[in-house]
mmCIF file as Biopython writes it, N, C-alpha, C and O atoms, coordinates in Angstrom:
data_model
#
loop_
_atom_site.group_PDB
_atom_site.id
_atom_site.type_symbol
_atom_site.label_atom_id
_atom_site.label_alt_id
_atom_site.label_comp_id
_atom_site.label_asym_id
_atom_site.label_entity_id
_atom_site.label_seq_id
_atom_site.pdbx_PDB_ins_code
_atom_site.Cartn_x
_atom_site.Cartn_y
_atom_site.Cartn_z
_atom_site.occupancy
_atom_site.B_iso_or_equiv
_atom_site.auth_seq_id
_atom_site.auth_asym_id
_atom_site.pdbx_PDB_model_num
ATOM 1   N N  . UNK A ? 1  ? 57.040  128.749 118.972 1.0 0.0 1  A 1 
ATOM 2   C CA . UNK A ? 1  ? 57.306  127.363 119.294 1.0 0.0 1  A 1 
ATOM 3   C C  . UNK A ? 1  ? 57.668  126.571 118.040 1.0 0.0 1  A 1 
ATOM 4   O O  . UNK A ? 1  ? 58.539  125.701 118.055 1.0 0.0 1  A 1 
ATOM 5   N N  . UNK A ? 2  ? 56.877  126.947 116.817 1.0 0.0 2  A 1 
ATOM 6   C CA . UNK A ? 2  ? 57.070  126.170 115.909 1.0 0.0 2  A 1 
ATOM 7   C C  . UNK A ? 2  ? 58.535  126.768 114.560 1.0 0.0 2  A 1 
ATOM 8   O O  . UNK A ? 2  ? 58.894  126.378 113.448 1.0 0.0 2  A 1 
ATOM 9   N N  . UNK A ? 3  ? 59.028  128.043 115.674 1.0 0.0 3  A 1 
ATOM 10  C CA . UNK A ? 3  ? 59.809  128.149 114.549 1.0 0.0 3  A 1 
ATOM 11  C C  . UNK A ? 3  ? 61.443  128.019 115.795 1.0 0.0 3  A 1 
ATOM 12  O O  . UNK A ? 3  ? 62.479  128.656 115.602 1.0 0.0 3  A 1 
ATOM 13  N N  . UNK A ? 4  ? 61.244  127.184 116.805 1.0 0.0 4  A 1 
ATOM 14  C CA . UNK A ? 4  ? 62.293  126.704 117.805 1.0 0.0 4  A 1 
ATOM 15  C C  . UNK A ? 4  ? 62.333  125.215 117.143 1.0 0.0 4  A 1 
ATOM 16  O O  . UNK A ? 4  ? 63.417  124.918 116.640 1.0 0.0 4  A 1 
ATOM 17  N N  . UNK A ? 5  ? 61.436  124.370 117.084 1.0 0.0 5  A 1 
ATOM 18  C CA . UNK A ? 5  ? 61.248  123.001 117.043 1.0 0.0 5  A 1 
ATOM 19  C C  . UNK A ? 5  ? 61.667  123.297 115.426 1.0 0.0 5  A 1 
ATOM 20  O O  . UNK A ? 5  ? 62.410  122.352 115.163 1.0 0.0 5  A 1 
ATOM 21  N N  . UNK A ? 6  ? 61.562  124.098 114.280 1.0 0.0 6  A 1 
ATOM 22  C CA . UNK A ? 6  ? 62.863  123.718 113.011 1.0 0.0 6  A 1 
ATOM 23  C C  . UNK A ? 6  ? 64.287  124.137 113.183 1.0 0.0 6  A 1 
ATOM 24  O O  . UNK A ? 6  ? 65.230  123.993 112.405 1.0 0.0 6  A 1 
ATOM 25  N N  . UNK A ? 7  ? 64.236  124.789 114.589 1.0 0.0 7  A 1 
ATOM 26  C CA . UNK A ? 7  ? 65.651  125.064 114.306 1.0 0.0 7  A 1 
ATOM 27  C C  . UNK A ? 7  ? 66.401  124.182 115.142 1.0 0.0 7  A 1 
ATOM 28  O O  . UNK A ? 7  ? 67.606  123.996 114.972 1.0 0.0 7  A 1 
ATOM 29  N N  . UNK A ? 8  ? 65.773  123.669 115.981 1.0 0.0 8  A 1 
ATOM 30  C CA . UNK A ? 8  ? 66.163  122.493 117.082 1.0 0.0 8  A 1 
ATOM 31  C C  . UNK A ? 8  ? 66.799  120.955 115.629 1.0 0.0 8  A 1 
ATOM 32  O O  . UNK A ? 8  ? 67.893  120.393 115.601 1.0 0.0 8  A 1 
ATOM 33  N N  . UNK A ? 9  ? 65.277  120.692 114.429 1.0 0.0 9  A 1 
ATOM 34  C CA . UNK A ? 9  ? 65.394  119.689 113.776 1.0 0.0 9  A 1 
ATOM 35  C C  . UNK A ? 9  ? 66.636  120.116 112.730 1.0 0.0 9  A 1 
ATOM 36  O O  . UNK A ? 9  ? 67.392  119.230 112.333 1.0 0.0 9  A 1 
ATOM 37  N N  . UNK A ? 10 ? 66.808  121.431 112.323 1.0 0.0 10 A 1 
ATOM 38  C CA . UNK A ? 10 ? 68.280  121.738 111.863 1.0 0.0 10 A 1 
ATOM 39  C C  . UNK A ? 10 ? 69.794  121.493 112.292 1.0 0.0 10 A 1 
ATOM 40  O O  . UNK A ? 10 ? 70.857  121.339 111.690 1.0 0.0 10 A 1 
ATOM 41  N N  . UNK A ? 11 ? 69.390  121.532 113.600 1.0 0.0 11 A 1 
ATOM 42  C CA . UNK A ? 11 ? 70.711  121.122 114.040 1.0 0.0 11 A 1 
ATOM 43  C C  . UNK A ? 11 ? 71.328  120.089 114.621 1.0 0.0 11 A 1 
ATOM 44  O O  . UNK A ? 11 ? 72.481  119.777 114.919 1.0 0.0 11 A 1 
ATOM 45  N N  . UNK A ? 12 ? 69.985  119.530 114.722 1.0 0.0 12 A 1 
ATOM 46  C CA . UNK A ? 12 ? 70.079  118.050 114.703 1.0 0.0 12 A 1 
ATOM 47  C C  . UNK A ? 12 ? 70.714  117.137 113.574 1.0 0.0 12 A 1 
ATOM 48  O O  . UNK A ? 12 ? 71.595  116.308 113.804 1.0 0.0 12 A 1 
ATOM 49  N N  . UNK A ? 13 ? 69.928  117.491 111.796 1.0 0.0 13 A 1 
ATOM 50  C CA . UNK A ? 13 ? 70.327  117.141 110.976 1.0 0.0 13 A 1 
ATOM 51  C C  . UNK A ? 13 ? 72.012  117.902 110.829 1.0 0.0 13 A 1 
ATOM 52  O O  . UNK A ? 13 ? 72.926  117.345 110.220 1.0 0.0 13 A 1 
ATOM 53  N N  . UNK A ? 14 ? 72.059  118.384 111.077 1.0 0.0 14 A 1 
ATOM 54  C CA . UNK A ? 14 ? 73.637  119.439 110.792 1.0 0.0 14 A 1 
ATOM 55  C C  . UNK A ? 14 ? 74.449  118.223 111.438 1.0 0.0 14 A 1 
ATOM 56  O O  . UNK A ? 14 ? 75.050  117.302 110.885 1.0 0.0 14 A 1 
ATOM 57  N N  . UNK A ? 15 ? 74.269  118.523 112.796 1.0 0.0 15 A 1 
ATOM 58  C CA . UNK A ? 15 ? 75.117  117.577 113.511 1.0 0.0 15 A 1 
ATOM 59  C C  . UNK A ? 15 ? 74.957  115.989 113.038 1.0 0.0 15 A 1 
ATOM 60  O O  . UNK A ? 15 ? 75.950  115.302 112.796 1.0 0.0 15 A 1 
ATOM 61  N N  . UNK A ? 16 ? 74.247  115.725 112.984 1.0 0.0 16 A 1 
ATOM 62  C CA . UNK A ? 16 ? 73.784  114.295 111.716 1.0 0.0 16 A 1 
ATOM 63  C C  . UNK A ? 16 ? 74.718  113.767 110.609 1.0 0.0 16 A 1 
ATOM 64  O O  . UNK A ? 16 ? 75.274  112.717 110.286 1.0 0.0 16 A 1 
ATOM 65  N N  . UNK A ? 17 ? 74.575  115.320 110.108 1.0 0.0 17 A 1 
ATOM 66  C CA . UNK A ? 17 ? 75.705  114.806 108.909 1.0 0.0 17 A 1 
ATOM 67  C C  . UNK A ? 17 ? 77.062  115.530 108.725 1.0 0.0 17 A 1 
ATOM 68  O O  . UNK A ? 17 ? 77.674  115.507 107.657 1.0 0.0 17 A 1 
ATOM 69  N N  . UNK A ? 18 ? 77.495  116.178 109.841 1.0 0.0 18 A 1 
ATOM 70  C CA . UNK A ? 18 ? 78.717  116.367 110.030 1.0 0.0 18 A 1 
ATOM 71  C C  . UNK A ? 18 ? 78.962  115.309 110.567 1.0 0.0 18 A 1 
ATOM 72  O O  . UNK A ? 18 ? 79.915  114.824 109.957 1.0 0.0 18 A 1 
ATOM 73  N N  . UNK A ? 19 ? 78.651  114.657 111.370 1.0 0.0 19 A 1 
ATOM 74  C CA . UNK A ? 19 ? 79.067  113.302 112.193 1.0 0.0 19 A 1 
ATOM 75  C C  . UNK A ? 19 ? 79.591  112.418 110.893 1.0 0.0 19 A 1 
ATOM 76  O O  . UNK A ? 19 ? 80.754  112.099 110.646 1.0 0.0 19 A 1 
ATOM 77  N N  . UNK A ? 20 ? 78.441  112.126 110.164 1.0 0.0 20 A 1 
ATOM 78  C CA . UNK A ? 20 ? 78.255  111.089 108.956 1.0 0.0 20 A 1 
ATOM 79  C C  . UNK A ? 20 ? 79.805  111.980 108.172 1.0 0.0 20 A 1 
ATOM 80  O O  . UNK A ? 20 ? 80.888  111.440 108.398 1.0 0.0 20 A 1 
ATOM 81  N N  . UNK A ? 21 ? 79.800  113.091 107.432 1.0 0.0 21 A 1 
ATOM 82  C CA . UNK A ? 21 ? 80.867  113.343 106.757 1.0 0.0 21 A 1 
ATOM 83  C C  . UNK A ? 21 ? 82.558  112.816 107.171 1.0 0.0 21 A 1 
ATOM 84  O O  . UNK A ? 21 ? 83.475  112.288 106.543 1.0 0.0 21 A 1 
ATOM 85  N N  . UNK A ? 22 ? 82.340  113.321 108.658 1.0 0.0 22 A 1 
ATOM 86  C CA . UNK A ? 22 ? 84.032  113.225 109.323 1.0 0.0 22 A 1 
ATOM 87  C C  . UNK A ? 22 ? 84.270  111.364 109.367 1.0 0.0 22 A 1 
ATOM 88  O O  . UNK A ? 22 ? 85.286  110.734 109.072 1.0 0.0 22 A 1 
ATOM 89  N N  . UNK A ? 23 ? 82.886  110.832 109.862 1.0 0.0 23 A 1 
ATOM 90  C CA . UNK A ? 23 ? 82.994  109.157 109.665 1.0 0.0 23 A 1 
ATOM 91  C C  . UNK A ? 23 ? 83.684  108.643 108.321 1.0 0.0 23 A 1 
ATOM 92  O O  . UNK A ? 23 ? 84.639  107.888 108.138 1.0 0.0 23 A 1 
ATOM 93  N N  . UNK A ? 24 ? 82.623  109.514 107.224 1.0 0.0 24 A 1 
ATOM 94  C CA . UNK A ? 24 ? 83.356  108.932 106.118 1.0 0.0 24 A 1 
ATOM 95  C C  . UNK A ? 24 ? 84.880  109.362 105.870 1.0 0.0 24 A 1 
ATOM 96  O O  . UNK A ? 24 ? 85.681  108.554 105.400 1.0 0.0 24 A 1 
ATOM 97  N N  . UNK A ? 25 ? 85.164  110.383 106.134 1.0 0.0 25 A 1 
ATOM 98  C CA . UNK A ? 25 ? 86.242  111.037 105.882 1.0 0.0 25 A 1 
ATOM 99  C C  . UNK A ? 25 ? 87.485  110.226 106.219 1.0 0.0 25 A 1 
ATOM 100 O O  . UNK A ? 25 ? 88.568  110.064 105.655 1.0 0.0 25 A 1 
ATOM 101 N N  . UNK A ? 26 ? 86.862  109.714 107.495 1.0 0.0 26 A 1 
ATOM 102 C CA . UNK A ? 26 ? 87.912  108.819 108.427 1.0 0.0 26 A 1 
ATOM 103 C C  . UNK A ? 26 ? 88.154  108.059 108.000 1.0 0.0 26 A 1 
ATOM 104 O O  . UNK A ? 26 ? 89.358  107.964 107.761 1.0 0.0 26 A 1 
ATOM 105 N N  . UNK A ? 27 ? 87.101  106.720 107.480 1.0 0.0 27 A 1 
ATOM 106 C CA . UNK A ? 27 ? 86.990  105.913 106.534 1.0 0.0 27 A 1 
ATOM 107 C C  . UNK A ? 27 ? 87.951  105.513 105.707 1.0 0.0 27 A 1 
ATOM 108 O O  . UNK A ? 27 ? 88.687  104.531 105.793 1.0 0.0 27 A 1 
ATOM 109 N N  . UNK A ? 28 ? 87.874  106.564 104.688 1.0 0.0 28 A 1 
ATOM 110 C CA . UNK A ? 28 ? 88.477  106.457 103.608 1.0 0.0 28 A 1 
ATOM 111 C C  . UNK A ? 28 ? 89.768  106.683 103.740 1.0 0.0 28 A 1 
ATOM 112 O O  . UNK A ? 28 ? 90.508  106.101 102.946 1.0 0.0 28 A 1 
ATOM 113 N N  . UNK A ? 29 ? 90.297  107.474 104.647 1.0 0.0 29 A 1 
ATOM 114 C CA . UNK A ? 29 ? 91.925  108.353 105.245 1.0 0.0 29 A 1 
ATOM 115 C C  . UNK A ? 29 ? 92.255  106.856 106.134 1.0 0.0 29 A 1 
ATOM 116 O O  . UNK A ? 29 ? 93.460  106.646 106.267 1.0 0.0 29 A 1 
ATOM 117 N N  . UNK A ? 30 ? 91.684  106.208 106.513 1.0 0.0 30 A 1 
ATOM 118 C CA . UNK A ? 30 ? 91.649  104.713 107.252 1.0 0.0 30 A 1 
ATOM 119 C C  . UNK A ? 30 ? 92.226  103.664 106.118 1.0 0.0 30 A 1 
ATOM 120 O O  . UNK A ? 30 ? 93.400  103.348 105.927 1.0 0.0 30 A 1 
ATOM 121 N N  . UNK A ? 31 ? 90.958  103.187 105.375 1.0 0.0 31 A 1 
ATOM 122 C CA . UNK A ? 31 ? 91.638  102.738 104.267 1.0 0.0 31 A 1 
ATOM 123 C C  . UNK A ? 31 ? 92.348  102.732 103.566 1.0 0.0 31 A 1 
ATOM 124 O O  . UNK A ? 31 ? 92.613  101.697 102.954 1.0 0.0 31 A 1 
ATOM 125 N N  . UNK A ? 32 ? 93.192  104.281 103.261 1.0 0.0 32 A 1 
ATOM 126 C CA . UNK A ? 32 ? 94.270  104.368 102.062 1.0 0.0 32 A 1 
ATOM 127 C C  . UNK A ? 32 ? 95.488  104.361 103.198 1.0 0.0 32 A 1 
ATOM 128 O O  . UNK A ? 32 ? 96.577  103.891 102.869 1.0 0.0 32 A 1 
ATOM 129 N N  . UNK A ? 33 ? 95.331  104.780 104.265 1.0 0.0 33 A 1 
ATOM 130 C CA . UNK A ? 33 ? 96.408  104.346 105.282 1.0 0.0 33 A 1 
ATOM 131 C C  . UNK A ? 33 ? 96.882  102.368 105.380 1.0 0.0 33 A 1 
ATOM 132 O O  . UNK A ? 33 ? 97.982  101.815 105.384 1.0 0.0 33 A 1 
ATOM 133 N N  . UNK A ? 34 ? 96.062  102.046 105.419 1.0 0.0 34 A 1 
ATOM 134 C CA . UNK A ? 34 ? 95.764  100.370 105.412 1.0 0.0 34 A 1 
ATOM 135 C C  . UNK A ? 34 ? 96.616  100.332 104.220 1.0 0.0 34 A 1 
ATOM 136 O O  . UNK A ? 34 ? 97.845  100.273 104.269 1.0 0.0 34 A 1 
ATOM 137 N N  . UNK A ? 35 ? 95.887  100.369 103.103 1.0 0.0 35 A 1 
ATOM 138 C CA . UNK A ? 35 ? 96.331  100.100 101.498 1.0 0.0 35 A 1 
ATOM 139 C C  . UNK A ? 35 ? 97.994  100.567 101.817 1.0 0.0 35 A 1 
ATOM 140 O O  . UNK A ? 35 ? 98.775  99.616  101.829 1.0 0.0 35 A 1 
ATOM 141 N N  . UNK A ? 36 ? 98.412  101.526 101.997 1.0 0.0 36 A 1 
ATOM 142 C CA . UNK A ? 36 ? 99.682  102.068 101.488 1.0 0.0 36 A 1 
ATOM 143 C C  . UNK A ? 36 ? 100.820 101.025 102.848 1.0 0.0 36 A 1 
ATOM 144 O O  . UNK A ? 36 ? 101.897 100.448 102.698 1.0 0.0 36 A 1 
ATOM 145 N N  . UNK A ? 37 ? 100.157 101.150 103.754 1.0 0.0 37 A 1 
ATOM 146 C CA . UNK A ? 37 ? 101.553 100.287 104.764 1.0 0.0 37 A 1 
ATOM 147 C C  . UNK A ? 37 ? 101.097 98.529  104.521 1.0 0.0 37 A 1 
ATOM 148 O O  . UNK A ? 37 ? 101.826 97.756  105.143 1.0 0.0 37 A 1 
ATOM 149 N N  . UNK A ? 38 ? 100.182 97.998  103.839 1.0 0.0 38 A 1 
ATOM 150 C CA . UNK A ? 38 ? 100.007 96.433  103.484 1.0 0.0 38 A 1 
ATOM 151 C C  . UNK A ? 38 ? 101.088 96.459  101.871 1.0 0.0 38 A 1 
ATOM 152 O O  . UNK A ? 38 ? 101.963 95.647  101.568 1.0 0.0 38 A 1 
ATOM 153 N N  . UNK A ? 39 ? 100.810 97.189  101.399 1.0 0.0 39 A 1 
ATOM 154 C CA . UNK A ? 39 ? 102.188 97.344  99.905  1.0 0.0 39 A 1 
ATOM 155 C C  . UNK A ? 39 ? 103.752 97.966  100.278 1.0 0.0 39 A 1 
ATOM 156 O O  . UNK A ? 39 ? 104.847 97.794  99.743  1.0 0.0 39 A 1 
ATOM 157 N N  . UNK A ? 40 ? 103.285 98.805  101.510 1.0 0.0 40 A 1 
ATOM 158 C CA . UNK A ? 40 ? 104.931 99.296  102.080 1.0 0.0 40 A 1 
ATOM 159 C C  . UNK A ? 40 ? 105.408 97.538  102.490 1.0 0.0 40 A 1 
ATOM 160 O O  . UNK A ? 40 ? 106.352 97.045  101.873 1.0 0.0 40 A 1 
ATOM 161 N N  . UNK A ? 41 ? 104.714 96.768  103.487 1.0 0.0 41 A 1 
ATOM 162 C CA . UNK A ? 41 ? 105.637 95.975  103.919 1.0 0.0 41 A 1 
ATOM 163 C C  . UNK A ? 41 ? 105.398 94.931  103.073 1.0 0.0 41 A 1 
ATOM 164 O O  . UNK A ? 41 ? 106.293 94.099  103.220 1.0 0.0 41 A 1 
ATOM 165 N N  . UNK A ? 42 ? 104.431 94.525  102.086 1.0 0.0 42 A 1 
ATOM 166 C CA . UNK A ? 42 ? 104.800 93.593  100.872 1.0 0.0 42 A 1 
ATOM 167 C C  . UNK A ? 42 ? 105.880 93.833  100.233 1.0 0.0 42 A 1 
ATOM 168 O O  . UNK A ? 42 ? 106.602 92.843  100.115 1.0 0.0 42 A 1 
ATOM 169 N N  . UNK A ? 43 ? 106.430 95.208  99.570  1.0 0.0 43 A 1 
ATOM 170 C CA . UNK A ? 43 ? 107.369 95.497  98.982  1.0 0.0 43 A 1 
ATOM 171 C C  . UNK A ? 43 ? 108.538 95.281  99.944  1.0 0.0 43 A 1 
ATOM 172 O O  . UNK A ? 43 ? 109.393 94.567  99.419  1.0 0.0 43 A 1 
ATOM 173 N N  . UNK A ? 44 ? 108.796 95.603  100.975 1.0 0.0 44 A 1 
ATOM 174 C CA . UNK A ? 44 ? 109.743 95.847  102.207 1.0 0.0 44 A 1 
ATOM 175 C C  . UNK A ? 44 ? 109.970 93.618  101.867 1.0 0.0 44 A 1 
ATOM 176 O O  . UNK A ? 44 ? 111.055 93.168  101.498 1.0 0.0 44 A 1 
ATOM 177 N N  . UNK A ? 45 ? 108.906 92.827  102.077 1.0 0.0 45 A 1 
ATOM 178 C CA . UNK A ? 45 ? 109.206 91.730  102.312 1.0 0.0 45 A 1 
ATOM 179 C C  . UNK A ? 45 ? 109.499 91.211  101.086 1.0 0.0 45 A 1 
ATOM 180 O O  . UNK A ? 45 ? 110.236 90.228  101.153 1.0 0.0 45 A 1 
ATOM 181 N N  . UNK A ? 46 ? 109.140 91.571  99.881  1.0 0.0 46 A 1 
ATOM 182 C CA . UNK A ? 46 ? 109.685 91.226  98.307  1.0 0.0 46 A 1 
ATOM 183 C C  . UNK A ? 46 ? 111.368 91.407  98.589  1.0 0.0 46 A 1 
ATOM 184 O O  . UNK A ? 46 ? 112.250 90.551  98.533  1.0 0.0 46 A 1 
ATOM 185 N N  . UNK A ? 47 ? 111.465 93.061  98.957  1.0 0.0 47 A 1 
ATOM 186 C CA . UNK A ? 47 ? 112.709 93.238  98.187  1.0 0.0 47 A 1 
ATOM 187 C C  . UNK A ? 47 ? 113.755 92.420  98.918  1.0 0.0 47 A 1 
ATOM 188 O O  . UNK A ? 47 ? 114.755 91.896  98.426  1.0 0.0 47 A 1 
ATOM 189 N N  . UNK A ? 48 ? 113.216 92.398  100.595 1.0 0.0 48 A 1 
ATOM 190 C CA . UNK A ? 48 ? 114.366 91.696  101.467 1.0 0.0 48 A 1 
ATOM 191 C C  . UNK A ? 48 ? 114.398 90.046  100.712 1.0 0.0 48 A 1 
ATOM 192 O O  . UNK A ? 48 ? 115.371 89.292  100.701 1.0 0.0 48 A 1 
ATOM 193 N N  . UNK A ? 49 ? 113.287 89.832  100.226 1.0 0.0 49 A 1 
ATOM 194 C CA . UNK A ? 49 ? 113.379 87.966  99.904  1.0 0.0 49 A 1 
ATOM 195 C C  . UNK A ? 49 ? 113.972 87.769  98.789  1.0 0.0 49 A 1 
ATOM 196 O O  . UNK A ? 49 ? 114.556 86.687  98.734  1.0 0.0 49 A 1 
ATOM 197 N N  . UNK A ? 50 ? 114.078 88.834  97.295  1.0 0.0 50 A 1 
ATOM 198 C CA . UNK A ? 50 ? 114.669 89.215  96.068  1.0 0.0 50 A 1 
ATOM 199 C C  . UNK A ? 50 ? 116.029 89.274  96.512  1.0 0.0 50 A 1 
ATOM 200 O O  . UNK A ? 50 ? 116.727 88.287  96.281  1.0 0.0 50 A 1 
ATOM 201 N N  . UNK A ? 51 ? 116.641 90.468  97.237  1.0 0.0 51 A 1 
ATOM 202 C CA . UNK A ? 51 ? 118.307 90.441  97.445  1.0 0.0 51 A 1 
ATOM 203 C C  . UNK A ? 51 ? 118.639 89.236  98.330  1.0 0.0 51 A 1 
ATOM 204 O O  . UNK A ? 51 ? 119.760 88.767  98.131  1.0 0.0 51 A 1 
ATOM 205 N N  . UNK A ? 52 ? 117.761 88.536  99.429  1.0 0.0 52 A 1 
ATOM 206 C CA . UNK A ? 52 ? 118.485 87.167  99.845  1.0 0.0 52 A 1 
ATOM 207 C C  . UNK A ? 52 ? 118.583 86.284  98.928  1.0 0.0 52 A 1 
ATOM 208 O O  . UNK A ? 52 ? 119.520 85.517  99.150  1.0 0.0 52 A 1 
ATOM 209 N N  . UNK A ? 53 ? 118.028 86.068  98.013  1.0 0.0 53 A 1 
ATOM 210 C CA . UNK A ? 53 ? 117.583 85.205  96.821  1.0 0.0 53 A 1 
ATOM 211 C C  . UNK A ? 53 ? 119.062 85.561  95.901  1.0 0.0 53 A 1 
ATOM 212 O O  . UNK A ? 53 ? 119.722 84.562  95.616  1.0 0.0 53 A 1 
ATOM 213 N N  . UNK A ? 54 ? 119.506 86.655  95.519  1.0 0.0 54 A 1 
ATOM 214 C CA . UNK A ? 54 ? 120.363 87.361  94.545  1.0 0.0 54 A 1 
ATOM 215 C C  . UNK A ? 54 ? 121.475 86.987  95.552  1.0 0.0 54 A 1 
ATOM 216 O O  . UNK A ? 54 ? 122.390 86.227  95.235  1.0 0.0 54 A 1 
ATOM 217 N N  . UNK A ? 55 ? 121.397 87.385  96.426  1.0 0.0 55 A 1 
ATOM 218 C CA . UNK A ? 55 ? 123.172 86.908  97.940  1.0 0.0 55 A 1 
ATOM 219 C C  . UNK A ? 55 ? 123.567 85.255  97.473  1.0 0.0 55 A 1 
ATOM 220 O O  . UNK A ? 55 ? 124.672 84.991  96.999  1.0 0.0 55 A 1 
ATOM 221 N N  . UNK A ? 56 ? 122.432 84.145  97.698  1.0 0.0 56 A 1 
ATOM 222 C CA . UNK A ? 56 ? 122.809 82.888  97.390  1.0 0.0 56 A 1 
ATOM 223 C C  . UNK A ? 56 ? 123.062 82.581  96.280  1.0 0.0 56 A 1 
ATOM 224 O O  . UNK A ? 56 ? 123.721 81.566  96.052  1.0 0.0 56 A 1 
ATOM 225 N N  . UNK A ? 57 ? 122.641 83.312  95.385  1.0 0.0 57 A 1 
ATOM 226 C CA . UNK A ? 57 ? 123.178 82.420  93.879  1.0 0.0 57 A 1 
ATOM 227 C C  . UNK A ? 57 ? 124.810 83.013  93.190  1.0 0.0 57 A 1 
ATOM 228 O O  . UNK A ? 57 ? 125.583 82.671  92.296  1.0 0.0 57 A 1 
ATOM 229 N N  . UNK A ? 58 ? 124.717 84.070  94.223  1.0 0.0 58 A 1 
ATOM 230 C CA . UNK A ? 58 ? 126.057 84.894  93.453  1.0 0.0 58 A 1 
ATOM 231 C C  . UNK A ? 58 ? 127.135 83.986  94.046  1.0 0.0 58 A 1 
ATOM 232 O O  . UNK A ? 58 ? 126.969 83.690  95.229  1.0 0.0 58 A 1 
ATOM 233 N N  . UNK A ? 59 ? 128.367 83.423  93.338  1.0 0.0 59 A 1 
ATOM 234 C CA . UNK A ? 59 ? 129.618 83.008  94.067  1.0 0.0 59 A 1 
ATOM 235 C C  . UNK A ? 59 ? 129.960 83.795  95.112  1.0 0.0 59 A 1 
ATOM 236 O O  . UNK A ? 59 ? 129.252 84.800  95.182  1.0 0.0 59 A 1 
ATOM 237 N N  . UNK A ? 60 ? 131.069 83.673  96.235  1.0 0.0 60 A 1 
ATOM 238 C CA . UNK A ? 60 ? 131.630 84.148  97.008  1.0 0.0 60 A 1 
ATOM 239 C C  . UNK A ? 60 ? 132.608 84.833  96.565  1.0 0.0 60 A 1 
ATOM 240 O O  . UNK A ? 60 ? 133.322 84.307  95.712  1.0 0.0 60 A 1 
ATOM 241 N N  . UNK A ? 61 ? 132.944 86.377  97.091  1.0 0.0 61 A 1 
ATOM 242 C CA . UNK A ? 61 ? 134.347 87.429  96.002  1.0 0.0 61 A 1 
ATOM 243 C C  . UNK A ? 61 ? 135.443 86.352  95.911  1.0 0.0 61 A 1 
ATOM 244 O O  . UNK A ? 61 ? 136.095 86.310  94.867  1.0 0.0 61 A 1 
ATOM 245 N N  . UNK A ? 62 ? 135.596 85.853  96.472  1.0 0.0 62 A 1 
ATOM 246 C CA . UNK A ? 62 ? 137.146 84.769  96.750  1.0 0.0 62 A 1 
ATOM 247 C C  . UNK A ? 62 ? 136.904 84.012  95.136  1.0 0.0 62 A 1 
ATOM 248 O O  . UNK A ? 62 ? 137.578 84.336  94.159  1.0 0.0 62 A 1 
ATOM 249 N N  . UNK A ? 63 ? 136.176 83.311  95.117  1.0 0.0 63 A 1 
ATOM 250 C CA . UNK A ? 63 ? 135.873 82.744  93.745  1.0 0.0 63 A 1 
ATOM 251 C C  . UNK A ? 63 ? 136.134 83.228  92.394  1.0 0.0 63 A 1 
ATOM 252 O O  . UNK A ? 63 ? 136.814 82.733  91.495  1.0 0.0 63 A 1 
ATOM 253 N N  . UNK A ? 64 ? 135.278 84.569  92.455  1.0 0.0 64 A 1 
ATOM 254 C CA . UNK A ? 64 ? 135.345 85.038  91.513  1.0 0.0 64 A 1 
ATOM 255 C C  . UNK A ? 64 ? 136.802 86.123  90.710  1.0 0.0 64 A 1 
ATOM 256 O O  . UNK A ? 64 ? 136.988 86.455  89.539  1.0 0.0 64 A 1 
ATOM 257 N N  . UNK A ? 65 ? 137.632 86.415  92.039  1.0 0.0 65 A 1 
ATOM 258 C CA . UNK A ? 65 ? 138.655 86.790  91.681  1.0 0.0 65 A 1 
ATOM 259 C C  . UNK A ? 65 ? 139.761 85.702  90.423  1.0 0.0 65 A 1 
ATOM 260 O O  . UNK A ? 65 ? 140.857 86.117  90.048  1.0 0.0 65 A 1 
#
């Protein structure tokens, strides 16, 4: 009996902290997902606001010919 009830509390803890590992795992694979598409579309919204910015100040080709 008493050597069912450590193997019962083993796999309890097992499953415990496999749970806890894949959580964190997720976590963090969560977060750097977050991080990388909040700088994809900062950059995406820089560069589109940089070349509209660069379109208005340049003369029109007609001009500059």
């Amino acid at each position: 009996m008493k050597r069912l009830k450590s193997v019962l509390e083993f796999l309890s803890q097992f499953l415990l902290g496999l749970t806890g590992a894949v959580g964190f795992a997720a976590l963090i694979v969560g977060g750097i997902a977050l991080a990388c598409g909040c700088g994809l579309i900062s950059c995406s919204y820089g560069w589109r606001r940089w070349r509209g910015r660069r379109r208005r100040t340049a003369p029109p080709p007609e001009e500059q010919a």
